[in-house]
PDB file of N, CA, C and O in Angstrom:
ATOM      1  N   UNK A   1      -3.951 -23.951  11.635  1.00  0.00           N
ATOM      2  CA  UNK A   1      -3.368 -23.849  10.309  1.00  0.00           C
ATOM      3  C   UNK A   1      -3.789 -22.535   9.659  1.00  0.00           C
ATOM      4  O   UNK A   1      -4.899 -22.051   9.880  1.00  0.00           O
ATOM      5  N   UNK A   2      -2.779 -21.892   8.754  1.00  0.00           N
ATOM      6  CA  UNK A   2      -3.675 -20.617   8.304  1.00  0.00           C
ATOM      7  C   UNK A   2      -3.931 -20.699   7.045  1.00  0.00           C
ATOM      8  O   UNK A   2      -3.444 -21.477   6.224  1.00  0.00           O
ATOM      9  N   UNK A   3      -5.052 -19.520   6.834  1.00  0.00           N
ATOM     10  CA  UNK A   3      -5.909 -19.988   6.118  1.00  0.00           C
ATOM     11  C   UNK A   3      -4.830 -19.512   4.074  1.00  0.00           C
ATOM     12  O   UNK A   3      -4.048 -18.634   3.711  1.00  0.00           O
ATOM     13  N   UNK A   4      -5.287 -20.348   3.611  1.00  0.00           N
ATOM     14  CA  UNK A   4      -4.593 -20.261   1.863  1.00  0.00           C
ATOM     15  C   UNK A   4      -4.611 -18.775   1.177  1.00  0.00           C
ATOM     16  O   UNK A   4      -5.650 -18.129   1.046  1.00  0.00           O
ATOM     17  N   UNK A   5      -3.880 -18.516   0.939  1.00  0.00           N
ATOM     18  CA  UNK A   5      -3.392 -17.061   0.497  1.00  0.00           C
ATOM     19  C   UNK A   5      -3.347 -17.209  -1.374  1.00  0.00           C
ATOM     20  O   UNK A   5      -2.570 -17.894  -2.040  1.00  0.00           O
ATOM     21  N   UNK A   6      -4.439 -16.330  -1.846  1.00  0.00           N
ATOM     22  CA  UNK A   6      -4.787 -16.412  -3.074  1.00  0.00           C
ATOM     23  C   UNK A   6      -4.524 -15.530  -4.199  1.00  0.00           C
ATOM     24  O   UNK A   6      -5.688 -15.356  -4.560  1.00  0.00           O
ATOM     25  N   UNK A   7      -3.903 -14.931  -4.913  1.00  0.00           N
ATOM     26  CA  UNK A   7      -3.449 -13.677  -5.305  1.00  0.00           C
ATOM     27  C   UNK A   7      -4.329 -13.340  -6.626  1.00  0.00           C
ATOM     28  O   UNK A   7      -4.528 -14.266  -7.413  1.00  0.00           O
ATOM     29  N   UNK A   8      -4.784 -12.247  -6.864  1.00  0.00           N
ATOM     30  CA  UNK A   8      -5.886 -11.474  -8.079  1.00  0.00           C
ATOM     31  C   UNK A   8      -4.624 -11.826  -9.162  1.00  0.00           C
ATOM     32  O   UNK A   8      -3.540 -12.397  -9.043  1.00  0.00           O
ATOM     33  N   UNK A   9      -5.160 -11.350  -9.987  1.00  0.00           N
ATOM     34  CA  UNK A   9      -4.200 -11.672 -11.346  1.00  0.00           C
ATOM     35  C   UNK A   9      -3.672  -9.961 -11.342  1.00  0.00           C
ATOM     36  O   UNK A   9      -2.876  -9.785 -12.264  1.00  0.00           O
ATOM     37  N   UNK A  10      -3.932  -8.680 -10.525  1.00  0.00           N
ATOM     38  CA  UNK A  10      -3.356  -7.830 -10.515  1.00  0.00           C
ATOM     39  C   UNK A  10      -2.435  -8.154  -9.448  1.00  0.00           C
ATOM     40  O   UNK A  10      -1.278  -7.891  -9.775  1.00  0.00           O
ATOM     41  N   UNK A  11      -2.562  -8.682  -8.166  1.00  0.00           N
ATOM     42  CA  UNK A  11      -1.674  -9.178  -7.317  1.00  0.00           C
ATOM     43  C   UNK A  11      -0.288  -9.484  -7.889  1.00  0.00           C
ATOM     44  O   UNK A  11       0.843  -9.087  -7.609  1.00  0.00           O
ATOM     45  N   UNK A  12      -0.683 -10.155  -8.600  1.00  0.00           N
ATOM     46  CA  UNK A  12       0.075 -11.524  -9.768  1.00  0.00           C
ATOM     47  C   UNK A  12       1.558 -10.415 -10.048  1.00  0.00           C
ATOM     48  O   UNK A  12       2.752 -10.390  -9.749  1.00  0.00           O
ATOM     49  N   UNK A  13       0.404  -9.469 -10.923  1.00  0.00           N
ATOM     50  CA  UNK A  13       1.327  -8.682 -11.999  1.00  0.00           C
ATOM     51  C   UNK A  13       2.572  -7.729 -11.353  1.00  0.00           C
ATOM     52  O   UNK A  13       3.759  -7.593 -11.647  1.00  0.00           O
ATOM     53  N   UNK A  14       1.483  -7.003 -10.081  1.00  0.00           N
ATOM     54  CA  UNK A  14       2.610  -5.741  -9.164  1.00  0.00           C
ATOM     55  C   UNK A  14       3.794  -6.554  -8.144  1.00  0.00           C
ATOM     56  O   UNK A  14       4.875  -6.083  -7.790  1.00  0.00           O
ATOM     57  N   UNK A  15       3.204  -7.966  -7.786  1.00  0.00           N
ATOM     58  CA  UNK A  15       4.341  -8.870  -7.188  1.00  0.00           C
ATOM     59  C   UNK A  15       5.831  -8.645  -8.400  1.00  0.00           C
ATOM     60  O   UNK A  15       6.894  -8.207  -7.960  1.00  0.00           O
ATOM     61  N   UNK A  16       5.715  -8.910  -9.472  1.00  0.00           N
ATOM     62  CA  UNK A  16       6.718  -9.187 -10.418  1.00  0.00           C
ATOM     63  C   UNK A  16       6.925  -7.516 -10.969  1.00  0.00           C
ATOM     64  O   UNK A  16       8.093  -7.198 -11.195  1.00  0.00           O
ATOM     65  N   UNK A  17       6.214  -6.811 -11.116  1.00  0.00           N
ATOM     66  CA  UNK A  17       6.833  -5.703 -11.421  1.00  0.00           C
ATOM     67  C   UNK A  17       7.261  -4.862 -10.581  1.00  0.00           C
ATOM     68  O   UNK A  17       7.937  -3.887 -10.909  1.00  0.00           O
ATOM     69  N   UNK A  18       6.799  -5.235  -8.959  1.00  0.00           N
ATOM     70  CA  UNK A  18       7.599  -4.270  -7.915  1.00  0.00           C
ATOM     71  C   UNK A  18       8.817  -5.233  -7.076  1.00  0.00           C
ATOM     72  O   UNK A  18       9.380  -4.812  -6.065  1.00  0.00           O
ATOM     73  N   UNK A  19       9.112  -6.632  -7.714  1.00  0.00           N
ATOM     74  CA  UNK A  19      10.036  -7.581  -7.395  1.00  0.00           C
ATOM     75  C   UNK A  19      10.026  -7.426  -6.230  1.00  0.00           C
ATOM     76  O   UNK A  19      11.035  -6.979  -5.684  1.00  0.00           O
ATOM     77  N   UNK A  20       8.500  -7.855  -5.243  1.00  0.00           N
ATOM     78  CA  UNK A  20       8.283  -8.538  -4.037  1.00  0.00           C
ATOM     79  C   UNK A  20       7.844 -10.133  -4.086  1.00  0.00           C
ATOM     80  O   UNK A  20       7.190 -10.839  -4.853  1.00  0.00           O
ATOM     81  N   UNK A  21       8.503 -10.295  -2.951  1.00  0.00           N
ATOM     82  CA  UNK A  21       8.321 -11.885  -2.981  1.00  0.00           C
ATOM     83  C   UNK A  21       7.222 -12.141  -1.939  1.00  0.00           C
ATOM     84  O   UNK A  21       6.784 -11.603  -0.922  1.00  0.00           O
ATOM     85  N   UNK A  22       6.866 -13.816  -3.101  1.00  0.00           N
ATOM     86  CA  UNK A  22       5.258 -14.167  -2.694  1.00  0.00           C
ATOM     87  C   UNK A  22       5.259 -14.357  -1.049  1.00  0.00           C
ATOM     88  O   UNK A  22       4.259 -14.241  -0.341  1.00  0.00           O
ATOM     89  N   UNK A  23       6.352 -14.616  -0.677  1.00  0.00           N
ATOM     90  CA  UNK A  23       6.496 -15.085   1.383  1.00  0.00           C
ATOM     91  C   UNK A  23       6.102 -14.037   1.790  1.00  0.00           C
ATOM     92  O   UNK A  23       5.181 -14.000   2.606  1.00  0.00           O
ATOM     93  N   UNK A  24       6.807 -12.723   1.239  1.00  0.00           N
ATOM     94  CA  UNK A  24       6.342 -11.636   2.488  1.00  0.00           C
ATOM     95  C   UNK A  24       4.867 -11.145   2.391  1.00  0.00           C
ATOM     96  O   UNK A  24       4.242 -10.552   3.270  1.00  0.00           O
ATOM     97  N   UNK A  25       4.363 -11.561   0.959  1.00  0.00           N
ATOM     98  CA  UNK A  25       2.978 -11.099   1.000  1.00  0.00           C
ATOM     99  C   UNK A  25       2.319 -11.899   1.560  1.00  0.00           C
ATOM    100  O   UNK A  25       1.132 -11.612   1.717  1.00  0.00           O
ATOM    101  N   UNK A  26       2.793 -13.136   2.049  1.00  0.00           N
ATOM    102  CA  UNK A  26       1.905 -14.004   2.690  1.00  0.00           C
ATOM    103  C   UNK A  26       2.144 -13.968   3.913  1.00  0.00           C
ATOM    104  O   UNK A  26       1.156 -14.434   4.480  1.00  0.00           O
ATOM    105  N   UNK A  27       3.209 -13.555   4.925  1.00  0.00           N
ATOM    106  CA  UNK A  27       3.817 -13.251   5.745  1.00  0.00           C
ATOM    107  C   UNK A  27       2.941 -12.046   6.623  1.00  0.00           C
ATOM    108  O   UNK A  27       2.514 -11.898   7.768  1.00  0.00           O
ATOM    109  N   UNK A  28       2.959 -11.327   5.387  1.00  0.00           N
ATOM    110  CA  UNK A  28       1.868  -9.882   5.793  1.00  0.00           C
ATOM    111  C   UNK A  28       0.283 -10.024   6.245  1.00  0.00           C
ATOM    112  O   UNK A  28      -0.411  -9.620   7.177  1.00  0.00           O
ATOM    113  N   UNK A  29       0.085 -10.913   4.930  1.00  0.00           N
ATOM    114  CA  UNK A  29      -1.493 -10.958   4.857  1.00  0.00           C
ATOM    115  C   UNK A  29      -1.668 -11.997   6.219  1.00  0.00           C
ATOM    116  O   UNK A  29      -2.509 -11.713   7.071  1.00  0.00           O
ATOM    117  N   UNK A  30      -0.956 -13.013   6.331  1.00  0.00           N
ATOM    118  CA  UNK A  30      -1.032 -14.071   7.891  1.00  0.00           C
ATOM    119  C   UNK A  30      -1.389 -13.111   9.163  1.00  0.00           C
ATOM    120  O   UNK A  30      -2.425 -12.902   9.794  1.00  0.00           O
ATOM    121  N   UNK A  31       0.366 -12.474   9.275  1.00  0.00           N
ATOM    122  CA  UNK A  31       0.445 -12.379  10.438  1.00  0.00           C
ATOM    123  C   UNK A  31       1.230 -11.006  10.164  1.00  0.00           C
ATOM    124  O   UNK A  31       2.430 -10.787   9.994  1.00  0.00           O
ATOM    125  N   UNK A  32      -0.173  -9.952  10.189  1.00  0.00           N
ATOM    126  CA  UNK A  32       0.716  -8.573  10.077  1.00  0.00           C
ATOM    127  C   UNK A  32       0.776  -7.845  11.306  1.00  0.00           C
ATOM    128  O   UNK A  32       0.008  -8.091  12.236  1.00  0.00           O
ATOM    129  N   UNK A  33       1.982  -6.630  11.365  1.00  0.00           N
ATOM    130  CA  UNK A  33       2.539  -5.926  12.217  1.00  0.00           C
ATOM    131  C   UNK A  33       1.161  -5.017  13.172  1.00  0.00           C
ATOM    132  O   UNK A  33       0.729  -5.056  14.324  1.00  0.00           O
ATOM    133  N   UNK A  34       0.819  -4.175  11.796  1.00  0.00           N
ATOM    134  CA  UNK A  34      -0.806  -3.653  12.036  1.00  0.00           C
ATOM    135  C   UNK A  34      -1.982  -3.280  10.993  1.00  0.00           C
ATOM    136  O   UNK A  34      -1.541  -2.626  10.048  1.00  0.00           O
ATOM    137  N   UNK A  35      -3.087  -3.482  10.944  1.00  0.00           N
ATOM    138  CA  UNK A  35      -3.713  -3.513  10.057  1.00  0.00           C
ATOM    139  C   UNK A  35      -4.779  -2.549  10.740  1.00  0.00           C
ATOM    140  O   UNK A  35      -5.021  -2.295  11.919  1.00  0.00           O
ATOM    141  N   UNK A  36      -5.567  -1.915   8.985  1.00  0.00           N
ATOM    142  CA  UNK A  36      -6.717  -1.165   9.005  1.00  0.00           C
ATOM    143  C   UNK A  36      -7.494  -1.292   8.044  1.00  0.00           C
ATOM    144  O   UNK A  36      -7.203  -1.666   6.908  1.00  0.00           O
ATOM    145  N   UNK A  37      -8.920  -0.868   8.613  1.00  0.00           N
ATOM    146  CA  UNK A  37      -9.866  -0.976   6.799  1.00  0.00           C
ATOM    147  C   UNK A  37      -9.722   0.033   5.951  1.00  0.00           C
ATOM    148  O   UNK A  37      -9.407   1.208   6.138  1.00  0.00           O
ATOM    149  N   UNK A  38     -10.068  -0.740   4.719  1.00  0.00           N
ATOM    150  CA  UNK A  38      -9.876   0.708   3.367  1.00  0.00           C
ATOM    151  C   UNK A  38     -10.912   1.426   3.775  1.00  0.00           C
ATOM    152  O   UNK A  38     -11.930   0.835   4.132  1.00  0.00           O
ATOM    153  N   UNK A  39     -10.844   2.854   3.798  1.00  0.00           N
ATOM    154  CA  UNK A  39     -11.893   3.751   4.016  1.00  0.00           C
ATOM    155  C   UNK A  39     -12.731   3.568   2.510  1.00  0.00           C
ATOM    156  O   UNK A  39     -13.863   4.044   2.597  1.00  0.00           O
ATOM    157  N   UNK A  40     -12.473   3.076   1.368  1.00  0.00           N
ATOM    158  CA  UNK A  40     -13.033   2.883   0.222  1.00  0.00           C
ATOM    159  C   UNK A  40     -13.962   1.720   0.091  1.00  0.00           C
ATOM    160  O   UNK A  40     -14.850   1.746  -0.761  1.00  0.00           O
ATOM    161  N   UNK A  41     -13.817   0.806   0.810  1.00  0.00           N
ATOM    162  CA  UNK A  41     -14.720  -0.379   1.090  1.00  0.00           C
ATOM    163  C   UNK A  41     -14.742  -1.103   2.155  1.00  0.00           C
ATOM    164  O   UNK A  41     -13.675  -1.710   2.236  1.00  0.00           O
ATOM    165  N   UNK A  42     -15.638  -1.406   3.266  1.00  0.00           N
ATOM    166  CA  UNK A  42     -15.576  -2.103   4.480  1.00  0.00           C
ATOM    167  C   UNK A  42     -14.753  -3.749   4.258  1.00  0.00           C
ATOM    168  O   UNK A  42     -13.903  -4.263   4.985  1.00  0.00           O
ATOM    169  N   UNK A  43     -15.222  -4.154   3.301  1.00  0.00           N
ATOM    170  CA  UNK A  43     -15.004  -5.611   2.758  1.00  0.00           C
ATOM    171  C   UNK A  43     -13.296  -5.518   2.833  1.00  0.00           C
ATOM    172  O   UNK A  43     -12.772  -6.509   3.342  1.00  0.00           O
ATOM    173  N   UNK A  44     -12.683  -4.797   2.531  1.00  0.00           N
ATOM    174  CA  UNK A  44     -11.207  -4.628   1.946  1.00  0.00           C
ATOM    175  C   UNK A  44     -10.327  -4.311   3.307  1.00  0.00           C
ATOM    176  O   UNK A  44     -10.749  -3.284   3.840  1.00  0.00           O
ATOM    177  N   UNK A  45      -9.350  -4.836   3.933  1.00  0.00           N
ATOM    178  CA  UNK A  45      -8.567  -4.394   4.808  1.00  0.00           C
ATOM    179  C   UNK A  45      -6.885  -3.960   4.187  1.00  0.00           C
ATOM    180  O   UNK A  45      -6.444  -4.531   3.190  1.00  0.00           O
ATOM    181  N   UNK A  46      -6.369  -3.280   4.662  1.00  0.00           N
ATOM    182  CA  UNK A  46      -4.923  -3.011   4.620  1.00  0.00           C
ATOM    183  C   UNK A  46      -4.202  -3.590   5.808  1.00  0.00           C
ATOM    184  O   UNK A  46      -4.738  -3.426   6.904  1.00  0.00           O
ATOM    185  N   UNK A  47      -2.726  -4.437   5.730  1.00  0.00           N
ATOM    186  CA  UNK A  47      -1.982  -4.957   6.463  1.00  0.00           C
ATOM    187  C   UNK A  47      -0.731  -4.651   5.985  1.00  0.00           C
ATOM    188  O   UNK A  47      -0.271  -4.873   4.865  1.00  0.00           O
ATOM    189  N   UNK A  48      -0.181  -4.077   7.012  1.00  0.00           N
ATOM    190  CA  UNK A  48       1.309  -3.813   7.444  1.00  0.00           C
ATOM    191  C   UNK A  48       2.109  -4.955   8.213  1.00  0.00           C
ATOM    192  O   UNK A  48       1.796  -5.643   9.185  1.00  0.00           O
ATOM    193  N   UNK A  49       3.249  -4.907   7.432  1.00  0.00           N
ATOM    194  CA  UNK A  49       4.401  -5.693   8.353  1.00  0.00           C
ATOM    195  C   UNK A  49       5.624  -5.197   7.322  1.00  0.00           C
ATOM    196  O   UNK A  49       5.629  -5.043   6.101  1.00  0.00           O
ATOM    197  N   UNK A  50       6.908  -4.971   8.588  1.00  0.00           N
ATOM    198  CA  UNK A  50       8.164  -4.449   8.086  1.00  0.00           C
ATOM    199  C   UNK A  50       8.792  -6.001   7.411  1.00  0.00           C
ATOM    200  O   UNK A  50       8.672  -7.171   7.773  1.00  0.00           O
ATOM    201  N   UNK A  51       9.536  -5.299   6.207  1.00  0.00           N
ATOM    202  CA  UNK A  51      10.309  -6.708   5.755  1.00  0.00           C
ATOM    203  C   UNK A  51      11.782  -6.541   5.742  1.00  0.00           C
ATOM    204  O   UNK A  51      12.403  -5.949   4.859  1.00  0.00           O
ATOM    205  N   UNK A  52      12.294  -7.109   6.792  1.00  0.00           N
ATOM    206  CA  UNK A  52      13.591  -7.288   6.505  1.00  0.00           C
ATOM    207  C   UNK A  52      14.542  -7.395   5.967  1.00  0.00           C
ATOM    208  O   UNK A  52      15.681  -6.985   6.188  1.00  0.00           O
ATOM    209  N   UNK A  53      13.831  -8.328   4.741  1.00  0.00           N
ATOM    210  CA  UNK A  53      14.884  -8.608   3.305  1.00  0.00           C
ATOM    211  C   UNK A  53      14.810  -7.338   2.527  1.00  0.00           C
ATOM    212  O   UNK A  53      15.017  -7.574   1.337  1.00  0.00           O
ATOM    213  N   UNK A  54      14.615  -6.215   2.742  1.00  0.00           N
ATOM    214  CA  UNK A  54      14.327  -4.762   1.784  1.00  0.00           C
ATOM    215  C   UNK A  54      14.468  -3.865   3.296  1.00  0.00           C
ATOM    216  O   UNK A  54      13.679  -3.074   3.813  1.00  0.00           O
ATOM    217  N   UNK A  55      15.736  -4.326   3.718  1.00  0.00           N
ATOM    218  CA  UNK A  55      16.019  -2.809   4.782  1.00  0.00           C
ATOM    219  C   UNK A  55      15.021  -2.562   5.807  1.00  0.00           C
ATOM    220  O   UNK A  55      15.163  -1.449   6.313  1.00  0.00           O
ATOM    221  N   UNK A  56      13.840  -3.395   6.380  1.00  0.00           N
ATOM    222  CA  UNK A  56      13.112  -2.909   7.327  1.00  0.00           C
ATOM    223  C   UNK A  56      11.460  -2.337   6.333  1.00  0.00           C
ATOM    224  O   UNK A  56      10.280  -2.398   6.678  1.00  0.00           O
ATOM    225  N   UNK A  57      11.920  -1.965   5.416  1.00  0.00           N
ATOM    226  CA  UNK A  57      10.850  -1.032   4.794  1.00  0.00           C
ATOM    227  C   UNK A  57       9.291  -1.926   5.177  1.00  0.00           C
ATOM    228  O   UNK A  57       9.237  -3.111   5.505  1.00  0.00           O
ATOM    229  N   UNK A  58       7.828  -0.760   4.990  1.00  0.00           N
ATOM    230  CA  UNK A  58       6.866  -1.075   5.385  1.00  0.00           C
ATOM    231  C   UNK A  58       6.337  -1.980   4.027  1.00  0.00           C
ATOM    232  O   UNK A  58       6.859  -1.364   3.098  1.00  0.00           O
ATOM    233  N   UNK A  59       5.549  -3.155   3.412  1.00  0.00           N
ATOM    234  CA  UNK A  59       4.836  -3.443   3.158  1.00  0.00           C
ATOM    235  C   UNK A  59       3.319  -3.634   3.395  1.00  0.00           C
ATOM    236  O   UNK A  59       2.948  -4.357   4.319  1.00  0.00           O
ATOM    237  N   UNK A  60       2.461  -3.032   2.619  1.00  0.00           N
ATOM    238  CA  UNK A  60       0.973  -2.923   2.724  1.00  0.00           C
ATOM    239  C   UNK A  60       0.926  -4.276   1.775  1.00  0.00           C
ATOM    240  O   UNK A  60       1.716  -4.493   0.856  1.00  0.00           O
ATOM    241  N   UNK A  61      -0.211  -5.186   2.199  1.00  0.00           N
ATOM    242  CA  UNK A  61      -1.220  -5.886   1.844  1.00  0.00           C
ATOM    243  C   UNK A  61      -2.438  -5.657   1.535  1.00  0.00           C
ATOM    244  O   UNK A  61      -3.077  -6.006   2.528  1.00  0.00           O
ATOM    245  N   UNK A  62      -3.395  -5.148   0.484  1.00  0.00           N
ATOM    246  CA  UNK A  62      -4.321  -4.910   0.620  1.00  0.00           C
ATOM    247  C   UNK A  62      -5.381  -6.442   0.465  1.00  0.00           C
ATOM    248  O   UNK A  62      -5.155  -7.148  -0.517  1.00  0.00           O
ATOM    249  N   UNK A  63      -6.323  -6.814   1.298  1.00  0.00           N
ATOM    250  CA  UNK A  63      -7.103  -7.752   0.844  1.00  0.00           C
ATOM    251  C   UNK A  63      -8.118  -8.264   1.369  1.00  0.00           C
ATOM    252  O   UNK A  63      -8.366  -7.609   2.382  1.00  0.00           O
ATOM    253  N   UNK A  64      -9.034  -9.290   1.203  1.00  0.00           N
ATOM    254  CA  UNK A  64     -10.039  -9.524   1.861  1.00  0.00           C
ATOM    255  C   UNK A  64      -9.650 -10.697   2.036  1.00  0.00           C
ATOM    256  O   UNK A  64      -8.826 -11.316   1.362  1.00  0.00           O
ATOM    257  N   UNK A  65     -10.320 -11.094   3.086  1.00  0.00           N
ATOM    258  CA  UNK A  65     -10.879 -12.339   3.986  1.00  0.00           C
ATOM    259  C   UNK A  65     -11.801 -12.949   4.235  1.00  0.00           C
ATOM    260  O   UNK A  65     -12.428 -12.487   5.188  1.00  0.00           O
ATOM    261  N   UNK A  66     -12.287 -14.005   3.713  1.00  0.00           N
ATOM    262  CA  UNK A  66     -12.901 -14.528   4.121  1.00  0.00           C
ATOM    263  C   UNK A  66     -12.684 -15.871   5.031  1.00  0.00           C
ATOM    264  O   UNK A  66     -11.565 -16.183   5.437  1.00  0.00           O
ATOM    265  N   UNK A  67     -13.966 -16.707   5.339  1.00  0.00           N
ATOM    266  CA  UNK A  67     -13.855 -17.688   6.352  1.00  0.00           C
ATOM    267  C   UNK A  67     -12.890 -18.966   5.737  1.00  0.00           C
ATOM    268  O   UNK A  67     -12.356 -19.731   6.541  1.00  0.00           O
ATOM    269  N   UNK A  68     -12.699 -19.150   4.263  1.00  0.00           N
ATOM    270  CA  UNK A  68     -11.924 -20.213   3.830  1.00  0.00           C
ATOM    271  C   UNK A  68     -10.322 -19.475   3.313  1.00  0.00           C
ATOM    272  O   UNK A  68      -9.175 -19.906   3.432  1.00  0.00           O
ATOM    273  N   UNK A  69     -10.836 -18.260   2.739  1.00  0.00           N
ATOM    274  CA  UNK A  69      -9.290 -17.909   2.381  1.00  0.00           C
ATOM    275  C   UNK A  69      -8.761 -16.432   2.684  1.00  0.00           C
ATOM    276  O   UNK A  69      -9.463 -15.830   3.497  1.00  0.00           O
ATOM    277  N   UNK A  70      -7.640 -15.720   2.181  1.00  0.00           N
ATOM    278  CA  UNK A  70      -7.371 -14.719   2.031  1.00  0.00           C
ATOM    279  C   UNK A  70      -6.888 -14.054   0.686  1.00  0.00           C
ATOM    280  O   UNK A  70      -5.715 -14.202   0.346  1.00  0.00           O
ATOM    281  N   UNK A  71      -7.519 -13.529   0.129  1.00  0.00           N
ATOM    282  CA  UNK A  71      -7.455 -12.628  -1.008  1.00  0.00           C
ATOM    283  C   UNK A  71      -6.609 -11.454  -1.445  1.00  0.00           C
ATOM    284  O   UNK A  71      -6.774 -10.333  -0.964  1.00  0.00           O
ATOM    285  N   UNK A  72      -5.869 -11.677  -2.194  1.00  0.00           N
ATOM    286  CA  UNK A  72      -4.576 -10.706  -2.310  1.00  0.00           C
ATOM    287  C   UNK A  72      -5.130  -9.650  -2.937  1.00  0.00           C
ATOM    288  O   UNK A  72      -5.607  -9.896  -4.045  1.00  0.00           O
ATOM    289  N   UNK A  73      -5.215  -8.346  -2.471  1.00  0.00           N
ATOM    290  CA  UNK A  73      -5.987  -7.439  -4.050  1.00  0.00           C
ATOM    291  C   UNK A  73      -4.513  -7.031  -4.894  1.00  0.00           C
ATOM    292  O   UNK A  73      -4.372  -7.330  -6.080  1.00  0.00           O
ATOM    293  N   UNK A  74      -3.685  -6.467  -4.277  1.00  0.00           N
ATOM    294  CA  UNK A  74      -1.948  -5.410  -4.298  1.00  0.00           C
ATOM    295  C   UNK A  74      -1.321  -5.706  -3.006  1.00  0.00           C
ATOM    296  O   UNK A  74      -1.706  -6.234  -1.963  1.00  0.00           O
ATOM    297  N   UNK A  75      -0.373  -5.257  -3.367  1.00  0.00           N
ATOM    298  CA  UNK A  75       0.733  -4.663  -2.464  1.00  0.00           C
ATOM    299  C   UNK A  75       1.787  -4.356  -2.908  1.00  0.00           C
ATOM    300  O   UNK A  75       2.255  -4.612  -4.017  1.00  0.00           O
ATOM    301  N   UNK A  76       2.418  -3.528  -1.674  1.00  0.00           N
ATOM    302  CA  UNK A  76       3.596  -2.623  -2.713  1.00  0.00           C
ATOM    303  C   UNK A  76       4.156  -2.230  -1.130  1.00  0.00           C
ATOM    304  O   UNK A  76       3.680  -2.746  -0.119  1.00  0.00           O
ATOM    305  N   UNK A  77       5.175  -1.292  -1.126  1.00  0.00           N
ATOM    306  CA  UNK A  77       6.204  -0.762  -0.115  1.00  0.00           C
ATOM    307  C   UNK A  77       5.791   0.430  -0.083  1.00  0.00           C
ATOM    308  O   UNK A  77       5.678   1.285  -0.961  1.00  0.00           O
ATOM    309  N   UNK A  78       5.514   0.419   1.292  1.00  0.00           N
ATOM    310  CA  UNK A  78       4.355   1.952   1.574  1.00  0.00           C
ATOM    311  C   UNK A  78       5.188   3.117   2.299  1.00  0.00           C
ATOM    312  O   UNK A  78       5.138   3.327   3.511  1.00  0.00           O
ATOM    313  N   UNK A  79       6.092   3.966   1.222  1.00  0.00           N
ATOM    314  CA  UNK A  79       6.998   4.576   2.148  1.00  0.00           C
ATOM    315  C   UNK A  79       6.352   5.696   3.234  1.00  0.00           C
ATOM    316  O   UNK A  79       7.067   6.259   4.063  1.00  0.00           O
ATOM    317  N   UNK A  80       4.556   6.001   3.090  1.00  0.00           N
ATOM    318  CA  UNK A  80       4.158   6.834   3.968  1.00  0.00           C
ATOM    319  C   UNK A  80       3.831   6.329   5.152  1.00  0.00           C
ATOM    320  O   UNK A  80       3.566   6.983   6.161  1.00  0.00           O
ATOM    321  N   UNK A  81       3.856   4.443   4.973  1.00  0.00           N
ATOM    322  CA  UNK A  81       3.107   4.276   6.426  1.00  0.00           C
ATOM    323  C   UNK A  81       3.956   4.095   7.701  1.00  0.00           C
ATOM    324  O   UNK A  81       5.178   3.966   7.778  1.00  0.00           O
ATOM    325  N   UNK A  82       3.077   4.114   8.636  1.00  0.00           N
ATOM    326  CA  UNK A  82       3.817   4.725   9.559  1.00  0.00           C
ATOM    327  C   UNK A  82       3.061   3.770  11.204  1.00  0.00           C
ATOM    328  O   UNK A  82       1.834   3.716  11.277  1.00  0.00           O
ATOM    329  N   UNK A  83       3.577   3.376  11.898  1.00  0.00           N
ATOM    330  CA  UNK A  83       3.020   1.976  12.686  1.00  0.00           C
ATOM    331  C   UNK A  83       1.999   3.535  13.854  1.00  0.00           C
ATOM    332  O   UNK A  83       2.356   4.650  14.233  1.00  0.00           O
ATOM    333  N   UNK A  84       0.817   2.794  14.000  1.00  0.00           N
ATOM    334  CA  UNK A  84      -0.222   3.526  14.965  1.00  0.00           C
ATOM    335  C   UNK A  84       0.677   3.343  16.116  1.00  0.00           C
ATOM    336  O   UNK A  84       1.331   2.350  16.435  1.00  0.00           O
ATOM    337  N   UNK A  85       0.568   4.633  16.741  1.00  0.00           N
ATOM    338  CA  UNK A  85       1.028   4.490  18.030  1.00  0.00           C
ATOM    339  C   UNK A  85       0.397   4.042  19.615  1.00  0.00           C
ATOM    340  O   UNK A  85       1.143   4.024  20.594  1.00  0.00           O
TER     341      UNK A  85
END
């Protein structure tokens, strides 16, 4: 089962002001395409996955994890990222 997907109250806010929906951020944060750590904090990872419903475009997840949940910090449509080769 995976683990409960929890969103910051900034999460909250850039979901509705960048009119992404809560599936793909949970979609992302589950089961992303590819992920890396924030060079700004070990604790913090970034996750990629393309979303279909918006043309393919990349979505970043930024968030932490722990052993009971997953922690939404942002996310937004990352037109620089670019899948590791």
């Amino acid at each position: 089962m995976a683990k409960p997907v929890r969103l910051t109250t900034h999460a909250e806010t850039v979901l509705r002001e960048r009119q992404l929906e809560r599936q793909w951020i949970e979609r992302t944060a589950q089961s992303p395409e590819w992920s890396d750590s924030d060079p700004s904090s070990p604790d913090v990872e970034r996750r990629f996955r393309a979303v279909p419903e918006r043309d393919g475009r990349i979505l970043r997840v930024v968030c932490v994890e722990t052993a009971s949940k997953i922690r939404i910090i942002s996310a937004f449509l990352d037109r620089k990222a670019r899948r590791p080769e």
